[in-house]
C-alpha positions in Angstrom: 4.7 -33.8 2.9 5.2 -30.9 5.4 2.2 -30.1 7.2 1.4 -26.4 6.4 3.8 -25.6 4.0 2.6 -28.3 0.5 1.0 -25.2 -2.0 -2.1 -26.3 -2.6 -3.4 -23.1 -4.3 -1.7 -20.4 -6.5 -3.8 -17.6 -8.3 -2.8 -15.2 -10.3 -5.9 -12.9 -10.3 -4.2 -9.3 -11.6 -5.9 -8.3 -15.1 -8.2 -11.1 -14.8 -11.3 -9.3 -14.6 -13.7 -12.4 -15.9 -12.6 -14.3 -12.9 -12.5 -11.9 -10.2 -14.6 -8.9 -11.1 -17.3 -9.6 -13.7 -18.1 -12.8 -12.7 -18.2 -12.1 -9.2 -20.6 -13.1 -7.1 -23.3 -11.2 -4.9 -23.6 -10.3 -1.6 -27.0 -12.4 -1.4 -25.6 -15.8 -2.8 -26.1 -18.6 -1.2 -23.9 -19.7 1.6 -20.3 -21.3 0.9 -19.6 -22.3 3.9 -15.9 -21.1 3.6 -14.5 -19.0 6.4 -11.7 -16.4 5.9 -10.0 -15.4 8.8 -6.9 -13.9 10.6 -6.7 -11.2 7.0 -3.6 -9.0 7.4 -3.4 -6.0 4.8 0.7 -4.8 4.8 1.4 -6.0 8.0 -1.4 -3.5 9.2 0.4 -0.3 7.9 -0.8 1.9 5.3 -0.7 1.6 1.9 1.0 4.5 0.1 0.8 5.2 -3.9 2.6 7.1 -6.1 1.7 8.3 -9.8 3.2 5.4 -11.5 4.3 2.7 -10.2 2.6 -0.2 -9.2 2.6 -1.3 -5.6 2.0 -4.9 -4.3 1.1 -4.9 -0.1 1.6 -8.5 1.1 -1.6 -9.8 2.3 -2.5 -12.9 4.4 -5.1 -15.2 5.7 -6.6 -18.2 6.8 -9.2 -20.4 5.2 -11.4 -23.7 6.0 -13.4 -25.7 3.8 -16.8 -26.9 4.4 -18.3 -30.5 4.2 -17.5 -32.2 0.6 -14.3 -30.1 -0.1 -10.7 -30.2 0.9 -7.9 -28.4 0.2 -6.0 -31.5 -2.1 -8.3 -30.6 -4.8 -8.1 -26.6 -4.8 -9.6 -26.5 -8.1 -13.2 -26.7 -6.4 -12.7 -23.6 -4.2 -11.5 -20.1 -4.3 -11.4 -17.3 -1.6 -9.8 -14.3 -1.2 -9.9 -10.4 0.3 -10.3 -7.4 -1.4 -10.4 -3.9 -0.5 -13.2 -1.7 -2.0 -15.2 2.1 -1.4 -18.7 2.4 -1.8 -20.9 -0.3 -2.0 -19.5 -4.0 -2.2 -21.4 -5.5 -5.0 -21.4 -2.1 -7.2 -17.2 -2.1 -6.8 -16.9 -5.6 -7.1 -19.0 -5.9 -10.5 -17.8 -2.6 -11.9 -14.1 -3.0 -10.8 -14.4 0.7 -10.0 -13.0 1.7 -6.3 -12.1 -2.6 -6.3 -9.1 -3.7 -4.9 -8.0 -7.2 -5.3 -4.9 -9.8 -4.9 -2.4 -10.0 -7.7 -1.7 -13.2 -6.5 -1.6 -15.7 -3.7 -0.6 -19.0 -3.0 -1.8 -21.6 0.0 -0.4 -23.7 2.0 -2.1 -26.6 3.7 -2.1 -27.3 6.8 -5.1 -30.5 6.7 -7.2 -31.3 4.6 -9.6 -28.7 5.8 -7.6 -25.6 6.4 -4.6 -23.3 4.4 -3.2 -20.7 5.4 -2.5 -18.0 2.2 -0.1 -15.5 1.7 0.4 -13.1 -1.6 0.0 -9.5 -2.6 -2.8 -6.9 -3.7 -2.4 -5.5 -6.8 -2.6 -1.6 -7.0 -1.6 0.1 -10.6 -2.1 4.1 -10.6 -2.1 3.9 -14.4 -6.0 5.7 -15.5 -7.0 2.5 -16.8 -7.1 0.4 -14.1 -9.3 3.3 -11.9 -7.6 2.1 -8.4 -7.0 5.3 -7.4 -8.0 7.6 -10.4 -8.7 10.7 -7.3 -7.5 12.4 -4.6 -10.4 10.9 -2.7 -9.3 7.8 -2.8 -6.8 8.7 -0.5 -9.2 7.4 2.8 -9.8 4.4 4.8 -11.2 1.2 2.1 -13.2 -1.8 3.1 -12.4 -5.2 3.3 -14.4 -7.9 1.7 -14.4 -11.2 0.8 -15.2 -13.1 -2.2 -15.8 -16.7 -1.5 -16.6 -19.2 -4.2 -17.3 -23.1 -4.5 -17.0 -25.0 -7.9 -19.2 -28.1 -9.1 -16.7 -31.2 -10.6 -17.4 -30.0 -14.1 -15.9 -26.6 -13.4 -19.2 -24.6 -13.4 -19.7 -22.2 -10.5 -21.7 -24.1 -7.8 -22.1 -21.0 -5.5 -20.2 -17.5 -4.8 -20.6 -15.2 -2.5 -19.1 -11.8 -1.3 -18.8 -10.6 2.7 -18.1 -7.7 4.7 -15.4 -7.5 7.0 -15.1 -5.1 9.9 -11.0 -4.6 8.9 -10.1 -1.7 6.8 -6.9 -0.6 5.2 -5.8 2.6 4.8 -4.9 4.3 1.8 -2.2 7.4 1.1 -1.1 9.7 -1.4 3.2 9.3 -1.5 5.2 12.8 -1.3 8.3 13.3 -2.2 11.2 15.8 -0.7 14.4 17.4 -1.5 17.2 18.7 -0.3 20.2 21.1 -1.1 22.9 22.4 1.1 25.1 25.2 0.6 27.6 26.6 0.2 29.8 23.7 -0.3 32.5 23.6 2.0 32.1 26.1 4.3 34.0 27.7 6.7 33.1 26.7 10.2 31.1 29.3 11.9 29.5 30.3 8.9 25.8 29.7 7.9 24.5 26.9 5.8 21.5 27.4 4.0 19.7 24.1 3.3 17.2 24.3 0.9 14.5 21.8 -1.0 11.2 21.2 -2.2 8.0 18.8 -0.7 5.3 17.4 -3.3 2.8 14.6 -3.9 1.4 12.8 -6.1 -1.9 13.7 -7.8 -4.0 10.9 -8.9 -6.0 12.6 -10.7 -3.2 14.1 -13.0 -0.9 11.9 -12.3 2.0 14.2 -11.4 4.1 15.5 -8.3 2.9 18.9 -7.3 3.7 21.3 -4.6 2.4 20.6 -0.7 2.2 23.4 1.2 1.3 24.5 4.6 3.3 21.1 5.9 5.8 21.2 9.2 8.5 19.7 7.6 11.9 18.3 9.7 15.8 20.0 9.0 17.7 16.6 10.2 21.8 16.5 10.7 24.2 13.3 11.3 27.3 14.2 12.4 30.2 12.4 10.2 30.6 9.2 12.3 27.1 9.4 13.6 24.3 6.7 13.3 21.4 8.5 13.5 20.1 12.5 12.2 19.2 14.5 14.6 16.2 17.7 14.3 18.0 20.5 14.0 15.3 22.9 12.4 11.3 22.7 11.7 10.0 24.7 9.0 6.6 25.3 7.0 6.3 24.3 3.5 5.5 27.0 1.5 2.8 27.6 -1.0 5.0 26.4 -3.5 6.2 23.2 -1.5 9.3 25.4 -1.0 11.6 24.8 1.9 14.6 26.8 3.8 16.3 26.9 6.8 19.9 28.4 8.0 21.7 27.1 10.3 25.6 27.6 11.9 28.5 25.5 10.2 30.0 23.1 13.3 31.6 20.4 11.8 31.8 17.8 8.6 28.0 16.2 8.1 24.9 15.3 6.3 21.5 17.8 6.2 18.1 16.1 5.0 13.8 17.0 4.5 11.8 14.7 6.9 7.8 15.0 6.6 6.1 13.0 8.8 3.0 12.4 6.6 -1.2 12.6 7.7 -4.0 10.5 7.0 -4.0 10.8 3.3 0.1 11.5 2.8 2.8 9.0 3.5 6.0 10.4 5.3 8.8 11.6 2.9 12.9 11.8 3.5 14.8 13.6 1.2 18.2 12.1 0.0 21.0 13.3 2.4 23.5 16.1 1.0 26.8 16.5 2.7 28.7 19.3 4.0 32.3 18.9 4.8 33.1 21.6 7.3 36.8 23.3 6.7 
């Protein structure tokens, strides 16, 4: 055996609601004596979410066992964050504005401490009621759910704890771009065109952001990097245009930077070849 890398836990908590959520326990419990530490939501950046498509940000962290339980027998312990709005117990027994790991797996490192490592679980889909509203786009809470199981499998004690760690969710966007005409003359102007959106939770769609600086970018053919060339305000619509002079053969994209509820957006790259 390798210290700190034999799996001695792996759960697979997404959908399992009578494990994680209406079973879980209160914030008054009785004491497990586990301790979660070192938590690290993905890799401390935030967590953007589309309309559809389900994202999984890695999570990790540390646990230790108390007196009477060690981490050969994982079977008599569970612990895990979560990430929740509102009030702990009410999220955690509802599953409403509840967050949790899709699945993890532990490593031991002795017979008193693992360190985990897995994913949360976050499906946009209306059922699931992760982020059914804009307003979920906002700093969660983390929390821990901490359990301990008797030798005949019933629950022996469970409890749930605050943590001072949040995470941070956002709304994704999307951008576009267009360049035209295509080829062009050089000296003459390029109109680059394209649209910036983001997703509604509530409806579940891509619709128009307005009133957002959003970045013209250019890479010379040959180049490694774009440069800014142009910065423009989104319109109403979500609409964007900018001119600028034809120089030589290259690649135009969007760039939005994002806020504290939007994640940044790059457009595909159109090129240009310059005659």
């Amino acid at each position: 055996m390798h210290t700190g890398r034999r799996s001695v836990a792996v759960a697979t908590l997404a959908g399992a609601l009578a494990l994680s959520v209406l079973n879980a326990p209160t914030a008054g419990a009785a004491d497990t004596g586990i301790t979660v530490s070192d938590i690290v939501i993905n890799k401390g950046k935030p967590i953007v979410v589309g309309t559809s498509k389900v994202v999984e940000p890695s999570i990790s962290f540390d646990i230790a066992l108390p007196a009477g339980y060690s981490t050969a027998d994982p079977s008599r312990y569970d612990a895990y964050p979560f990430l929740y709005r509102g009030t702990m117990a009410t999220a955690a027994d509802t599953g409403e504005n509840f967050i949790q790991p899709g699945g993890y797996t532990c490593y031991e490192i002795d017979s008193k401490h693992a360190r985990c490592e897995g994913e949360l679980y976050i499906d946009p889909h209306p059922s699931q009621e992760h982020v059914d509203s804009n307003s979920d786009a906002t700093t969660w809470k983390v929390g821990v759910s901490l359990r301990l199981w008797k030798a005949d499998g019933g629950l022996k004690t469970g409890e749930l704890e605050k943590r001072s760690k949040t995470a941070q969710l956002k709304r994704a966007a999307k951008a576009t771009a267009n360049a035209t005409p295509e080829p062009v003359t050089k000296g003459r102007t390029i109109t680059v065109t394209g649209k910036l959106t983001r997703a509604n939770w509530s409806t579940k769609t891509y619709g128009a952001y307005g009133g957002r600086t959003v970045s013209l970018q250019f890479r010379a053919k040959g180049a490694d990097t774009f440069q800014t060339v142009k910065k423009v305000t989104s319109s109403s619509t979500g609409s964007l245009k900018a001119s600028v002079t034809a120089t030589t053969d290259g690649s135009f994209r969007w760039v939005y930077y994002g806020n504290s509820t939007t994640g940044a957006a790059t457009s595909a790259s159109d090129y240009v070849d310059v005659l």
